[in-house]
N, C-alpha and C positions, 0 to 999 in steps of 0.2 A: 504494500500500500504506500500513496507517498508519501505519507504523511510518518508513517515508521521509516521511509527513507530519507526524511529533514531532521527525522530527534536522529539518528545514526550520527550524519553529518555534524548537525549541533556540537557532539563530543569531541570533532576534529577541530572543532574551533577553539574550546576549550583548550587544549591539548597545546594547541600553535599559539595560545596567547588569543588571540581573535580580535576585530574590530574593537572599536570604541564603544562603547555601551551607554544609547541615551534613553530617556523613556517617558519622554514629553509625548508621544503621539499616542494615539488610542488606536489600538487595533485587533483584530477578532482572531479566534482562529486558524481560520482555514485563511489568514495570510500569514501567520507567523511561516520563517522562511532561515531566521538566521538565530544572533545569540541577542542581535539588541532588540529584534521583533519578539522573540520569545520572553524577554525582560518586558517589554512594554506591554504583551499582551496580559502576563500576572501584575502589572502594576495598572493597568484596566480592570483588572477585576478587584481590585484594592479598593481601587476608589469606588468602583458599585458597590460593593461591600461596605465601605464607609458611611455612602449616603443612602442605604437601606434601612427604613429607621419607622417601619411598621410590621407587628404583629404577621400581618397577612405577606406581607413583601418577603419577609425570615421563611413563613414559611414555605412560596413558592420557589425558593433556591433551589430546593433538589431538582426541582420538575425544571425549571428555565436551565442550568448549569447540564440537565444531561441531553437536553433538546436536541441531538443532529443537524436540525433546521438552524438552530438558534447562535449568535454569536460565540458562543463559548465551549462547543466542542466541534472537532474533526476529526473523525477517521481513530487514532488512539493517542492525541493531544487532548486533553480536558485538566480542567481542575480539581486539586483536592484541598478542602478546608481542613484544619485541625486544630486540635490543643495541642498548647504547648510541653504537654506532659505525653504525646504521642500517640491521643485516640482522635479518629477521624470523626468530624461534625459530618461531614457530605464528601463524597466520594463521585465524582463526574462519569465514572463509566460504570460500577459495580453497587449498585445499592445494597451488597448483601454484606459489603465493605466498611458500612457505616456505622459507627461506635467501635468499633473494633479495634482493641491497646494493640500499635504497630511500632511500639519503640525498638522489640528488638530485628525487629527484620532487617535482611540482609540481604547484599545482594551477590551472582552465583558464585561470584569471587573472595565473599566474607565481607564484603566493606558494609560496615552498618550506615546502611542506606538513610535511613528515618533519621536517624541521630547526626546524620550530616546534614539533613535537612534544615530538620529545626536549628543547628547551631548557624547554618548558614542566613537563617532567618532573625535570627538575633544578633547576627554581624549587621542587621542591619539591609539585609538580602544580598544575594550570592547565588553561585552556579554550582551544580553538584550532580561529579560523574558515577554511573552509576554500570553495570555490567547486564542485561536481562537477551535468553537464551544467545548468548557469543556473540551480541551486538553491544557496542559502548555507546551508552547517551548519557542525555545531558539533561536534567531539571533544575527548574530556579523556584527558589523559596526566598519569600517575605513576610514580614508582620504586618497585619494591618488591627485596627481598632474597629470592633461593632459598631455601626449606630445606632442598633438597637439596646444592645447590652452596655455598650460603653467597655464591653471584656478587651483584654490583647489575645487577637487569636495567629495562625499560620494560613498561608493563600500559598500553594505550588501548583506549578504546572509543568508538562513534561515527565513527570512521574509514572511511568506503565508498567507497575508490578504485579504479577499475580496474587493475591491475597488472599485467595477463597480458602488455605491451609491453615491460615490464621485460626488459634481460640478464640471461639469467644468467654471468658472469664467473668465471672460475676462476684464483685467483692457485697454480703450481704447488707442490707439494707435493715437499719433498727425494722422492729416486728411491730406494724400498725395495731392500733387495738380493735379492729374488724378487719383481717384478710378475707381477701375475693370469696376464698369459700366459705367464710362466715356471712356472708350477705343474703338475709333472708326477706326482707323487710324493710321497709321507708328507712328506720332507723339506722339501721346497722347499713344501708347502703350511703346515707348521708354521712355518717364516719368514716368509711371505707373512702368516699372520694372526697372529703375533706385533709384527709392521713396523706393520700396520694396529691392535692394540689402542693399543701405544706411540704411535700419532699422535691416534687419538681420546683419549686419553687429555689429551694433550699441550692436543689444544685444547680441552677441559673444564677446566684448570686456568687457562688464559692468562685473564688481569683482563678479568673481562666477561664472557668467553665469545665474544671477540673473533673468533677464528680459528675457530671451529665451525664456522658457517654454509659458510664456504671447503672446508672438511677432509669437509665431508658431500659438497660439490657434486663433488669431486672423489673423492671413493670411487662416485659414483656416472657417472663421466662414462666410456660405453660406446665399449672400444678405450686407455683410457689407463690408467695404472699397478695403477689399485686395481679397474677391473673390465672382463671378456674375457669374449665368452658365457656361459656357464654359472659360471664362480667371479666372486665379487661378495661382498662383506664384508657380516654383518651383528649388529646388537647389541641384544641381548636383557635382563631382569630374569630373574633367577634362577625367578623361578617364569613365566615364558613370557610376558611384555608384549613387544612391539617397540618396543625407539625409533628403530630406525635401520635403515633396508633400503635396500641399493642398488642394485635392482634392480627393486623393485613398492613404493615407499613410500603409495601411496597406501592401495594394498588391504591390508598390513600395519604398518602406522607406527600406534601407539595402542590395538591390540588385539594379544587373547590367541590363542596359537594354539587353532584349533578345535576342538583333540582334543588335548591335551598330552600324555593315555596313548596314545595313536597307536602301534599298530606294525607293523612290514615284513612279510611273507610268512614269512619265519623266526622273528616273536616277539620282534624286536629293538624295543624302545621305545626308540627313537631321539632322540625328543626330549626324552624325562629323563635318557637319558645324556649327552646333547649338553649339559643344564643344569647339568650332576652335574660332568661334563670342565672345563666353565671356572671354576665355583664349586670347585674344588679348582686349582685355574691352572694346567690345560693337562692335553687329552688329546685321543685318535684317536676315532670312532663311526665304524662300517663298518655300510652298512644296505643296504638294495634300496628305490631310488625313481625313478621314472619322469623319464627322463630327453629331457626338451623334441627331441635331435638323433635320438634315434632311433624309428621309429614303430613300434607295437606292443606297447610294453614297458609297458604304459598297468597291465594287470592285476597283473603280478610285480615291476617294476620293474627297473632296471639297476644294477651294484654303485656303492654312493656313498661316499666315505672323507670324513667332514668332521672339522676340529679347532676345539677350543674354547677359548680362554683367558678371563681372568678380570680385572679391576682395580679398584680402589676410588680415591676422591680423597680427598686427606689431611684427617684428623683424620673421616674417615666410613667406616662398614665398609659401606654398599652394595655390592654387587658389580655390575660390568656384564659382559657376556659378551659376547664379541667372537668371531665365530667366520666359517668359509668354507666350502667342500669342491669339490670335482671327481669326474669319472666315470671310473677311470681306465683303461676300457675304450675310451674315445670316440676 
């Protein structure tokens, strides 16, 4: 492909010293060509990065950054965001990539790849050779600042490593006083997703954005505290972006729901109320939806009580909506 035949090249430049390297211009993927258009396209994505400074925008990242169509990937050029302690926010080419602690990888030559990254990114950005199957290329990593978070995170590009061998490792999370599968009822469900806003919350604030990655992998880990069949935590932008699904992130994580005015067999628009409950911090939706354990129920659906709360991070009035439900028929 040519674009595995320009990161090739990229290392040769590296290697000889290379051009001059400036990064005033904005430019997209499929022209990066050299080592200062490869510089200038992660210092483009810097600054979108910078000036992305709602709710909804955070969470369309996944979806815009792996677009084909879209400025920000070609061929096997894309970006990857990260923390600075070496777990990835978003991954441009492999979403099964994302949250995933990749400090100690390496690349086929032993050169620890990630950690040349980020230190390259802490110089302040730099280029960084790397070895993948007997081809030498070339990534560049920066720092840039959220404008949503106000956190310091990492922006590379250039980076095409296989990762699907990666752990995923789960460091445990304190034990809520309603887990998933304790939720039987209004009550015990409004704890359960009060437990789960206060920890996401918790790890949106920690320096970095350190704990994130960890606090996702374990709201999503199926049988353990934060998700049991059918209840599964998940976090939303007030006007219906996902950032957080624990249970289908792929098919939802960066997109809008498909029908926001959606409503049930009795007229219930359930998913405005559902925005409406956390965006005011904390309420019940009771609706009819097809519920996965029983078959049939496909047309009318089965009764669903879900609850919503709400939380912002300090000195931002974004709202993020944290919400769950159960069937409590089942």
């Amino acid at each position: 492909m040519r674009k595995k035949a320009i990161l090739a090249i990229l290392a040769a430049f590296v290697f000889l010293g290379g051009p001059p390297v400036h990064a005033n211009s904005r430019i997209t993927a499929d022209e990066v060509r050299d080592l200062p258009t490869l510089k200038s396209f992660v210092q483009s994505a810097k600054a979108y990065m910078e000036n992305t400074r709602t709710v909804a925008d955070m969470a369309r990242i996944k979806d815009i950054f792996r677009d084909e169509e879209g400025p920000w990937k070609s061929d096997d050029l894309y970006l990857v965001t990260m923390v600075r302690n070496g777990s990835i926010l978003t991954h441009g080419d492999d979403p099964t990539a994302d949250n995933k602690y990749v400090l100690a990888v390496e690349d086929e030559r032993g050169r620890p790849v990630v950690r040349n990254l980020l230190a390259a990114a802490e110089r302040g950005g730099d280029f960084v050779n790397y070895t993948v199957d007997g081809t030498d290329r070339v990534a560049y990593a920066t720092k840039y600042v959220s404008g949503l978070t106000g956190q310091t995170l990492v922006m590379i590009a250039g980076f095409s490593q296989d990762l699907s061998s990666v752990p995923v490792d789960i460091e445990p999370l304190p034990r809520p006083e309603v887990t998933a599968a304790q939720v039987v009822d209004r009550e015990t469900l409004a704890t359960f997703v009060k437990a789960a806003s206060k920890a996401y919350q918790d790890a949106m604030i920690t320096p970095g954005l350190q704990d994130l990655a960890n606090t996702k992998n374990a709201f999503r880990q199926e049988g353990g505290d934060w998700r049991t069949g059918e209840v599964y935590v998940f976090v939303i932008s007030t006007d219906g972006y996902t950032l957080f699904h624990g249970a289908q992130p792929i098919r939802f994580e960066g997109r809008k729901f498909e029908d926001i005015e959606r409503r049930d067999i009795h007229g219930v628009p359930y998913l405005r109320e559902l925005l409406a409950a956390g965006e005011a911090g904390g309420g019940f939706v009771e609706y009819m939806f097809d519920n996965p354990a029983i078959e049939g129920d496909e047309e009318i659906g089965s009764l669903k009580v879900a609850y919503a709360t709400g939380f912002t991070l300090p000195g931002r009035d974004q709202v993020f909506v944290v919400a769950s439900g159960f069937y409590p028929d089942s």
